[in-house]
C-alpha positions as CSV (number, residue, x, y, z in Angstrom):
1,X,-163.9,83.8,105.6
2,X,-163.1,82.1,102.8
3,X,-164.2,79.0,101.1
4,X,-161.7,76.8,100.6
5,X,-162.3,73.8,98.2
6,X,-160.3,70.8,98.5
7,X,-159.4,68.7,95.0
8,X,-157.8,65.6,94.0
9,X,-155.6,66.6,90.7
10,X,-156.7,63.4,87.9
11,X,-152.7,63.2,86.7
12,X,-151.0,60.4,86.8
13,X,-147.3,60.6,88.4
14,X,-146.4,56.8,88.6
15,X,-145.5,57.1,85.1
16,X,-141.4,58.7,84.5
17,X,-141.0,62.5,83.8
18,X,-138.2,63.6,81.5
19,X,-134.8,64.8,82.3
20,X,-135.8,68.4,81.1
21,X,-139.2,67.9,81.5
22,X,-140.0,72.1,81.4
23,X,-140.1,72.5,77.3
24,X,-136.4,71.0,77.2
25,X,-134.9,74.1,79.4
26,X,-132.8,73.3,81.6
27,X,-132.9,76.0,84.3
28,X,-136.4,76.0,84.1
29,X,-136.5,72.3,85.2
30,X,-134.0,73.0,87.8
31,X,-136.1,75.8,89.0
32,X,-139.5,74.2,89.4
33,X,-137.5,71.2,90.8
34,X,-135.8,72.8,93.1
35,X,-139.5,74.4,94.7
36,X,-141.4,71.4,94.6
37,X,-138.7,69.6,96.9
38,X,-139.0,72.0,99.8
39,X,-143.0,71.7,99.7
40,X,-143.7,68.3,101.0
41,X,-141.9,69.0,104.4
42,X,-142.7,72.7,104.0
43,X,-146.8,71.8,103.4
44,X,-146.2,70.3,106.5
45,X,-145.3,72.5,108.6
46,X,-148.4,75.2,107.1
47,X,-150.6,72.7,108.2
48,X,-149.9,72.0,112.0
49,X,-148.9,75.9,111.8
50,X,-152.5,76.7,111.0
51,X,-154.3,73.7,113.1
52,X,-152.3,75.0,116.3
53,X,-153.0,78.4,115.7
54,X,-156.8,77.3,115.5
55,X,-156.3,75.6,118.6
56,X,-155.0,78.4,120.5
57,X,-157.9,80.9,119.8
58,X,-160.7,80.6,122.6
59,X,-163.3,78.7,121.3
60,X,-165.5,81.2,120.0
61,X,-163.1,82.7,117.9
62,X,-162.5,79.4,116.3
63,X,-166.0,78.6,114.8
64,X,-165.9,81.4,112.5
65,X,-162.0,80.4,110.7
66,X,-162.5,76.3,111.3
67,X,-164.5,75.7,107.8
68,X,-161.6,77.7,106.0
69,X,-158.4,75.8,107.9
70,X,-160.0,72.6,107.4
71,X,-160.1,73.7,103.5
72,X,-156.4,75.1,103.8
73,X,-155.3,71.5,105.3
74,X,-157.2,69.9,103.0
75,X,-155.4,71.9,99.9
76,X,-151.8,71.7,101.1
77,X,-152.4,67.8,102.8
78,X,-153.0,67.2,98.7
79,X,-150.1,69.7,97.3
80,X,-147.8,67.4,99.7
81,X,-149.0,64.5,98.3
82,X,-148.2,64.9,94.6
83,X,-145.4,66.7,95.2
84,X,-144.0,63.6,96.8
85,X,-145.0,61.8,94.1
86,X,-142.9,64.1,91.2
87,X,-140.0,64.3,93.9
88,X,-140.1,60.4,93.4
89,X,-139.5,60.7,89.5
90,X,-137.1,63.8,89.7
91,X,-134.8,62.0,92.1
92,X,-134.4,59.1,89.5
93,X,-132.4,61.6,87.5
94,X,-129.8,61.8,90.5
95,X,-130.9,64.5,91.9
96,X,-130.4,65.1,95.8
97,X,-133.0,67.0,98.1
98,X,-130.9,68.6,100.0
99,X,-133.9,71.6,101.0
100,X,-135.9,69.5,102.9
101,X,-133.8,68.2,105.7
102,X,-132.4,71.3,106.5
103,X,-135.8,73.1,106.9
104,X,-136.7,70.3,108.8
105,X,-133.7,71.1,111.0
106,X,-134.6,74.5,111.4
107,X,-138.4,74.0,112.3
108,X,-137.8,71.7,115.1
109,X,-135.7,75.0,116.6
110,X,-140.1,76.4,116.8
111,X,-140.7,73.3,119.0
112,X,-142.7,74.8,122.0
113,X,-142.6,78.6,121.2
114,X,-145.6,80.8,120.6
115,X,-147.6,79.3,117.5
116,X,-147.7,83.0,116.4
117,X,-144.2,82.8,115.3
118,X,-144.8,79.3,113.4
119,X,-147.7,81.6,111.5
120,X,-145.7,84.4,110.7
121,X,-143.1,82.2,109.0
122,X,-146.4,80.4,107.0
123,X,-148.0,83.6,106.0
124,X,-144.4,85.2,104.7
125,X,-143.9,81.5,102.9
126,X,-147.5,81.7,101.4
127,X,-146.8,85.4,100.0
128,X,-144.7,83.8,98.8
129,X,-145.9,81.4,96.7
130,X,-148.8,83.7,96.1
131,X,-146.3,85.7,94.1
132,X,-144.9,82.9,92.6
133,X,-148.7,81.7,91.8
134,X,-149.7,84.7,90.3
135,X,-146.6,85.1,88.2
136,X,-147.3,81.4,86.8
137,X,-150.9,81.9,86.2
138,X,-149.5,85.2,84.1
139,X,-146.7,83.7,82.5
140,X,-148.4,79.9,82.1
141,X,-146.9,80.2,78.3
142,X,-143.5,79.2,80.2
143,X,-144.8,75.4,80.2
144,X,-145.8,75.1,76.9
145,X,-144.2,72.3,75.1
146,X,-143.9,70.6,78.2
147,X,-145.6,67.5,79.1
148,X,-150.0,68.2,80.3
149,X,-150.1,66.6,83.2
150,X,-146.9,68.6,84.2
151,X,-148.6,71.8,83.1
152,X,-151.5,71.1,84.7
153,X,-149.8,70.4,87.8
154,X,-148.4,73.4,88.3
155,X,-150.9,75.9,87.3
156,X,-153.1,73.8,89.3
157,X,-150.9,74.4,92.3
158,X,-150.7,77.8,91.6
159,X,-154.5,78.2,91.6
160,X,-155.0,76.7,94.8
161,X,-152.1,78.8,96.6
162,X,-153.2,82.0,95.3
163,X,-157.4,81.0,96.8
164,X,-155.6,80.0,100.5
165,X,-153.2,83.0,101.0
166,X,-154.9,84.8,103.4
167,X,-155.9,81.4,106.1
168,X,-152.6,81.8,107.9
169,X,-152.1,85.6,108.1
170,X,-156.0,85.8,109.2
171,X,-155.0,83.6,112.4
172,X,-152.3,85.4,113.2
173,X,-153.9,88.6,113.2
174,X,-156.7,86.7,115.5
175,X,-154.0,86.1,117.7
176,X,-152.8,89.1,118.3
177,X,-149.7,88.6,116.2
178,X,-148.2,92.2,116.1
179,X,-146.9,94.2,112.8
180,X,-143.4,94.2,114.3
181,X,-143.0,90.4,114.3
182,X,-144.8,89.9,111.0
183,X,-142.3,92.1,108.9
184,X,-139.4,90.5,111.2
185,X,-140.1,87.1,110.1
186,X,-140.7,87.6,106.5
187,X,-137.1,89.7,106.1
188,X,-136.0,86.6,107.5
189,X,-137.8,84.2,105.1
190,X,-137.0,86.3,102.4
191,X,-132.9,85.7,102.9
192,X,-133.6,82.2,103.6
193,X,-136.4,81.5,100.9
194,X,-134.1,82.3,98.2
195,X,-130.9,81.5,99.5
196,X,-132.3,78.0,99.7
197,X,-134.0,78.0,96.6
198,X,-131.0,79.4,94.9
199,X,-128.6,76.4,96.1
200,X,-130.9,74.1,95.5
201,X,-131.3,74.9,91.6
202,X,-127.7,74.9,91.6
203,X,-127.6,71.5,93.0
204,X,-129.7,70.3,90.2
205,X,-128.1,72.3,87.7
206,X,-124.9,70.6,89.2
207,X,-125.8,67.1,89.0
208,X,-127.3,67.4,85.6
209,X,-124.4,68.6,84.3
210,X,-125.8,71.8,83.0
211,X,-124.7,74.3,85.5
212,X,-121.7,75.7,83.4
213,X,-124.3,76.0,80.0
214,X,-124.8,79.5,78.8
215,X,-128.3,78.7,77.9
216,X,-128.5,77.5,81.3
217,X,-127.8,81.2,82.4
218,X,-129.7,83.0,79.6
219,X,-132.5,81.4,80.9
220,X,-132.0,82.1,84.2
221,X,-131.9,85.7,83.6
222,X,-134.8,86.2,81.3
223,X,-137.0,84.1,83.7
224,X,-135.8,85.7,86.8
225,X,-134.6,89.5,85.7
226,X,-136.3,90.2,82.4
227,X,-138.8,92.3,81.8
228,X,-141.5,89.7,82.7
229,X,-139.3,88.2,84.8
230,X,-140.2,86.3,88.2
231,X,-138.5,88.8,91.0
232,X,-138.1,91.9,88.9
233,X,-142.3,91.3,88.3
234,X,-142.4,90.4,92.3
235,X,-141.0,93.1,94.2
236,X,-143.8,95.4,94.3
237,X,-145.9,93.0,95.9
238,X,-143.5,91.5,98.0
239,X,-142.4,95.0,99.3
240,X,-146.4,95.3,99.6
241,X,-146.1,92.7,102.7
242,X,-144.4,95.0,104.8
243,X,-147.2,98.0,104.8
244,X,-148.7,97.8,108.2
245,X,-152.4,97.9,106.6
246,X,-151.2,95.2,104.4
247,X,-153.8,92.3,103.8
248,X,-153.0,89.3,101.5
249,X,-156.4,90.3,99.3
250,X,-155.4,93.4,98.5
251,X,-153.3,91.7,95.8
252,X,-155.8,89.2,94.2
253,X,-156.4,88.8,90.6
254,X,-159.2,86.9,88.9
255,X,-156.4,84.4,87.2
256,X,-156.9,81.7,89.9
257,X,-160.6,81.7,89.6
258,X,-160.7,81.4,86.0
259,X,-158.7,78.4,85.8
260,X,-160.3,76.8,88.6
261,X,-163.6,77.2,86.5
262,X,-162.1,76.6,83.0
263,X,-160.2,73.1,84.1
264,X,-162.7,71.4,86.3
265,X,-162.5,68.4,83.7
266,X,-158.7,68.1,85.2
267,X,-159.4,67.5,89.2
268,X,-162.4,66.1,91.2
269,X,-163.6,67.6,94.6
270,X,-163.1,66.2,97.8
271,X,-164.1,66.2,101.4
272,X,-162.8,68.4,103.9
273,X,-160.1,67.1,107.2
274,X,-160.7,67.6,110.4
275,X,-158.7,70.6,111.4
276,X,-158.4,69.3,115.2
């Protein structure tokens, strides 16, 4: 079990955030923006992913994981906030979410089936951003010159993801879930993750009139193909997922800890959620 500590971020994000608010790069920004508008209605759907699946283990299985999904709501109840909150400033630059609604879309399709599947699409999302976490918390030098707050918020984000990886793939194993399914789902996220991340940047990109920039594209492929880039870096890992003795530990690092302990002067603890 893991113990799962919930945090209020002391940032302000009433105030505006500049057009190019990653270091002035423009596919950077896009990037970034483009992730943090599928997380509110994508947070979400982790949480009543993980409260249901709590629900459907007989209640003796549930003491031992409750203490660890309320953390994990707590966490991404807070992620969804402040995400919302950024979404708010972004969108003053005229950009469109066009992520979120069509996830929503395709969520509602889960109404009713087996809360396994709703967990195997939350753990392949959260190796997700576990590998996206740990690439951050690597490669933090990426926000520098860009605005604290903004750099806190992020690396911040990363932290937590990479502490609450394991909550939704330990329910599904409880349930049952088999190997077959799990690898199913995330071949399917994995098309869908990036194919929807990928229009979305190029929305933005679109709308700010940067798309057709080659320093737009530079960018794009040193952050995303280089040496120390973000899915060249990835693979291994992701690849990792589909091992049939695979566990989300097996690929932890000491990086969220660390800055966890070395920025407590940036967030303040708070209480847990019930998880029923």
């Amino acid at each position: 079990m893991t113990e799962l500590v919930v945090r209020r971020l002391l940032i302000d994000l009433e105030q505006p955030v500049q057009r190019h608010w990653c270091s002035g790069d423009a596919f950077l920004t896009a990037w970034f923006n483009a992730l943090s508008m599928s997380f509110p209605v994508g947070e979400q759907f982790f949480i009543d992913s993980v409260r249901n699946g709590l629900k459907a283990l007989p209640p003796d299985q549930q003491t031992g994981l409750r203490d660890e999904v309320q953390g994990f709501i707590g966490q991404e109840a807070t992620h969804r906030r402040i995400h919302a909150l950024f979404n708010a400033q972004i969108e003053k630059h005229g950009l469109v979410n066009a992520w979120a609604p069509r996830a929503d879309e395709r969520m509602k399709l889960l109404a009713g089936t087996d809360p396994r599947h709703s967990l195997a699409i939350t753990a392949a999302n959260e190796h997700f951003t576990a590998l996206f976490a740990e690439w951050m918390l690597t490669h933090h030098e990426v926000l520098d010159g860009c605005e604290p707050r903004l750099k806190t918020l992020w690396l911040w984000h990363s932290a937590e993801e990479a502490e609450h990886k394991s909550t939704a793939f330990d329910l599904y194993q409880a349930l049952g879930g088999s190997h077959a399914w799990r690898v199913k789902w995330m071949r399917r996220i994995t098309l869908v993750f990036l194919a929807d991340a990928l229009r979305q940047t190029l929305n933005n990109l679109r709308r700010d009139g940067t798309l057709w920039r080659w320093s737009t594209w530079r960018s794009g492929a040193r952050h995303l193909f280089g040496r120390q880039g973000l899915l060249r870096t990835g693979f291994k890992p992701w690849r990792a997922y589909f091992s049939e003795d695979f566990h989300p530990e097996q690929q932890s690092s000491d990086l969220s800890e660390n800055w966890l302990r070395d920025n407590r002067a940036q967030y303040t603890q708070v209480g847990r959620p019930e998880a029923a």
